[in-house]
C-alpha positions in Angstrom: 64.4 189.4 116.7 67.0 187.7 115.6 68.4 184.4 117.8 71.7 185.8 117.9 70.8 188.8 119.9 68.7 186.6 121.7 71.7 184.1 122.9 73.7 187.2 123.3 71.1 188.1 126.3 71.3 184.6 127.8 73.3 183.6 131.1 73.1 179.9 130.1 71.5 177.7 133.4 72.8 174.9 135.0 72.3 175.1 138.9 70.6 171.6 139.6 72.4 170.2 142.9 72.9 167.0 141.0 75.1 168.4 138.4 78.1 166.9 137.7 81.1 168.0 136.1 80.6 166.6 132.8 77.3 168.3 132.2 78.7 171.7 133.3 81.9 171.1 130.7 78.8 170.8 128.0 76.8 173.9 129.5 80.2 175.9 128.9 81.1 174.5 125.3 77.3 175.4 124.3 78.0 178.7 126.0 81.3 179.3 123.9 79.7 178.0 120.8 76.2 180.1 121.0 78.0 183.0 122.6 75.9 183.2 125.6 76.7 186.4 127.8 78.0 183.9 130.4 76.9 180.3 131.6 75.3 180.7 135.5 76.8 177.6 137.4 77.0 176.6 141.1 80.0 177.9 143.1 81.6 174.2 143.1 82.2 174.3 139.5 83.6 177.9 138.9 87.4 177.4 139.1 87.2 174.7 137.2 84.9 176.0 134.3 87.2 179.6 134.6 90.0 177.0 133.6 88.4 175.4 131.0 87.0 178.3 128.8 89.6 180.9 130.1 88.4 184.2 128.1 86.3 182.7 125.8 83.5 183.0 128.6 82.3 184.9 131.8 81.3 182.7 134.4 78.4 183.8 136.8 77.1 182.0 140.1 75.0 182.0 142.8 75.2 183.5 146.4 72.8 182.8 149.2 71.1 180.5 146.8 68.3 179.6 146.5 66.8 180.9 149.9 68.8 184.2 151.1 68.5 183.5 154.3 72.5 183.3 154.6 74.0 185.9 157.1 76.0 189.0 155.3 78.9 187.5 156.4 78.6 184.3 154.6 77.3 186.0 151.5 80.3 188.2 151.3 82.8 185.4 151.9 80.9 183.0 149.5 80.8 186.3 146.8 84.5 186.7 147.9 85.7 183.0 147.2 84.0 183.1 143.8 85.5 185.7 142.4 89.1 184.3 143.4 88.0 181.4 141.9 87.3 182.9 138.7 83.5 184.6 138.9 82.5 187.3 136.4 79.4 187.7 138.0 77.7 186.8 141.3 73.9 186.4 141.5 72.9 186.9 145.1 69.2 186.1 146.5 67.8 189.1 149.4 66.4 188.2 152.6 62.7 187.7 152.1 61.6 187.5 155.6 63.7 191.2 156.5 61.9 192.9 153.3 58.7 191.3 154.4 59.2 192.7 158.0 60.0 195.6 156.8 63.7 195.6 157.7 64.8 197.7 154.3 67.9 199.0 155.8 69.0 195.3 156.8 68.9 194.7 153.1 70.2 197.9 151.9 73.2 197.4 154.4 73.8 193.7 153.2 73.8 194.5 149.5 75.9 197.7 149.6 78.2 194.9 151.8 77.9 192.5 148.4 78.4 195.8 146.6 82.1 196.1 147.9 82.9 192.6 148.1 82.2 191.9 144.0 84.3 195.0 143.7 83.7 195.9 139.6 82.2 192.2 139.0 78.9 192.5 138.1 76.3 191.8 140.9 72.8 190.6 140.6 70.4 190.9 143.3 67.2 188.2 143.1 64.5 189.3 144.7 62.1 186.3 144.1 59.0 188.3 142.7 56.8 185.7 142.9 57.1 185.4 147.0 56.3 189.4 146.8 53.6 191.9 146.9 53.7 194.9 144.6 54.4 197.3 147.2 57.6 195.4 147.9 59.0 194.8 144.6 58.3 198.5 144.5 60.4 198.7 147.8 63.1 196.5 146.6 63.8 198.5 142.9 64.4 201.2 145.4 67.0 199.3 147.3 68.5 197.8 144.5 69.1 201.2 143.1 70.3 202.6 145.7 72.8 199.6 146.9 74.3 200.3 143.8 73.6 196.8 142.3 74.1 195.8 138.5 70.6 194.3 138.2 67.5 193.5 139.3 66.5 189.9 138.7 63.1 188.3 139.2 63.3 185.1 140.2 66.0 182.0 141.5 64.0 179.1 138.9 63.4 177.2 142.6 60.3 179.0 144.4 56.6 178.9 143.0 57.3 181.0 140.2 59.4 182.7 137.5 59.7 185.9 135.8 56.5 187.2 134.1 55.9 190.6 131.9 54.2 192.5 134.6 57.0 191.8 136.7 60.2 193.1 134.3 57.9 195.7 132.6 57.1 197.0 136.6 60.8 196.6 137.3 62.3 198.3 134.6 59.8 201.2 134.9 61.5 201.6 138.8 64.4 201.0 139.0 67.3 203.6 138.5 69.0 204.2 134.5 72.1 202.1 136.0 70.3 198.9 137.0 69.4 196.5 134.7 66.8 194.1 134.5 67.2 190.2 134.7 64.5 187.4 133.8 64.9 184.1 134.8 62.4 181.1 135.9 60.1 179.6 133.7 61.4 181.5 130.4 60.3 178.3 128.1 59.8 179.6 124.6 62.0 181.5 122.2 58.7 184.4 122.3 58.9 184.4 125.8 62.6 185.6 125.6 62.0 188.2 122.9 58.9 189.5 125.2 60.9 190.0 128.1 64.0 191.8 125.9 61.5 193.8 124.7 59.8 194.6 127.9 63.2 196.0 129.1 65.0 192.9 130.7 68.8 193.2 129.2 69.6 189.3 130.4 67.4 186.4 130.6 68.4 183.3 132.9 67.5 180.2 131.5 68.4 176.6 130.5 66.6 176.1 127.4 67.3 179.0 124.9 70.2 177.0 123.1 68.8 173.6 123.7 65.4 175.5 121.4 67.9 177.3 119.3 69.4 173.8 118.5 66.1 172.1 118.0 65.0 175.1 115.5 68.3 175.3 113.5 67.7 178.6 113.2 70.7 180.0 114.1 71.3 181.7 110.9 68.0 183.1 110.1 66.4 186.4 111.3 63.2 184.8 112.7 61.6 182.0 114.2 
């Protein structure tokens, strides 16, 4: 696969608490240079970064991050703020504990909420696979289709785990034609990106595919 394609795929990561400014200004001149499909920053930093690469790149952050224990309320307002602040596309995480107590219409309600509030940005819903059982990422494709959601994303990068095959293979296999599938957590290796694009996963979330695309200087060639 070639790296291009690969980038192409890639919301480039930055979401560490202590980043600053400067290091998001790089993360969004790698973005525009590599031609990321957006650069996934904390809410801080988006009307700043929409300034600074104006067209050039979408901007995607984070809502009820990393827990998702937020109230609907705050979600919609933070998902709200973003996007008059310049947001593309908002990456929201569920409520674990509802799904887990089997409160699927709490989270159904709360992402068709998100669903109006992004209006035609592009929404994300994490679900934190790893935290999960089978029978409720199972649960939560259904929701996710039916809430109306852009994608279905595996993982925030802060719990005990990040995306895996048998996750984005079981969630693309589930969830409806409209949804998409995102990877992100742990995605380390330029094989483990093609894997998951080939498994079905149309972005992958991660802060190390340019930094191993500079490394290889192989942005020119067809393969690694």
């Amino acid at each position: 696969m070639n790296i291009n394609e690969i980038l192409s795929h890639c919301d480039h990561t930055l979401l560490s608490p202590s980043a600053t400014w400067e290091e998001i200004r790089v993360l969004c001149d790698e973005g525009m240079q590599y031609h990321t499909a957006s650069v996934c920053i904390p809410p801080c930093h988006v009307k700043k970064a929409k300034a600074y690469v104006g067209d050039q790149l979408k901007i995607c952050t984070v809502v009820g991050f990393p827990n998702g224990d937020s109230t609907t309320a705050v979600k919609c307002f933070e998902a709200e703020e973003a996007i008059r602040e310049g947001a593309d596309e908002i990456d929201t995480v569920i409520h674990i504990g509802a799904l887990k107590e089997g409160n699927d219409g709490e989270i159904l309600s709360e992402l068709v909420a998100l669903r109006k509030a992004c209006g035609e940005k592009i929404l994300k819903v994490i679900i934190e696979a790893c935290l999960l059982t089978e029978e409720e990422k199972l649960r939560m494709c259904r929701i996710v289709t039916e809430a109306g959601a852009n994608y279905i994303k595996t993982s925030t990068g802060f719990s005990k785990g990040g995306a895996t095959r048998e996750d984005v293979a079981l969630m693309r296999a589930n969830v409806g034609d409209k949804v998409k599938v995102k990877a992100a957590g742990g995605i380390s290796t330029l094989q483990d990106a093609e894997d998951f694009l080939t498994l079905g996963a149309d972005r992958l979330g991660s802060s190390r595919i340019v930094r191993l695309a500079k490394e290889t200087d192989i942005a020119d060639t067809d393969r690694y």
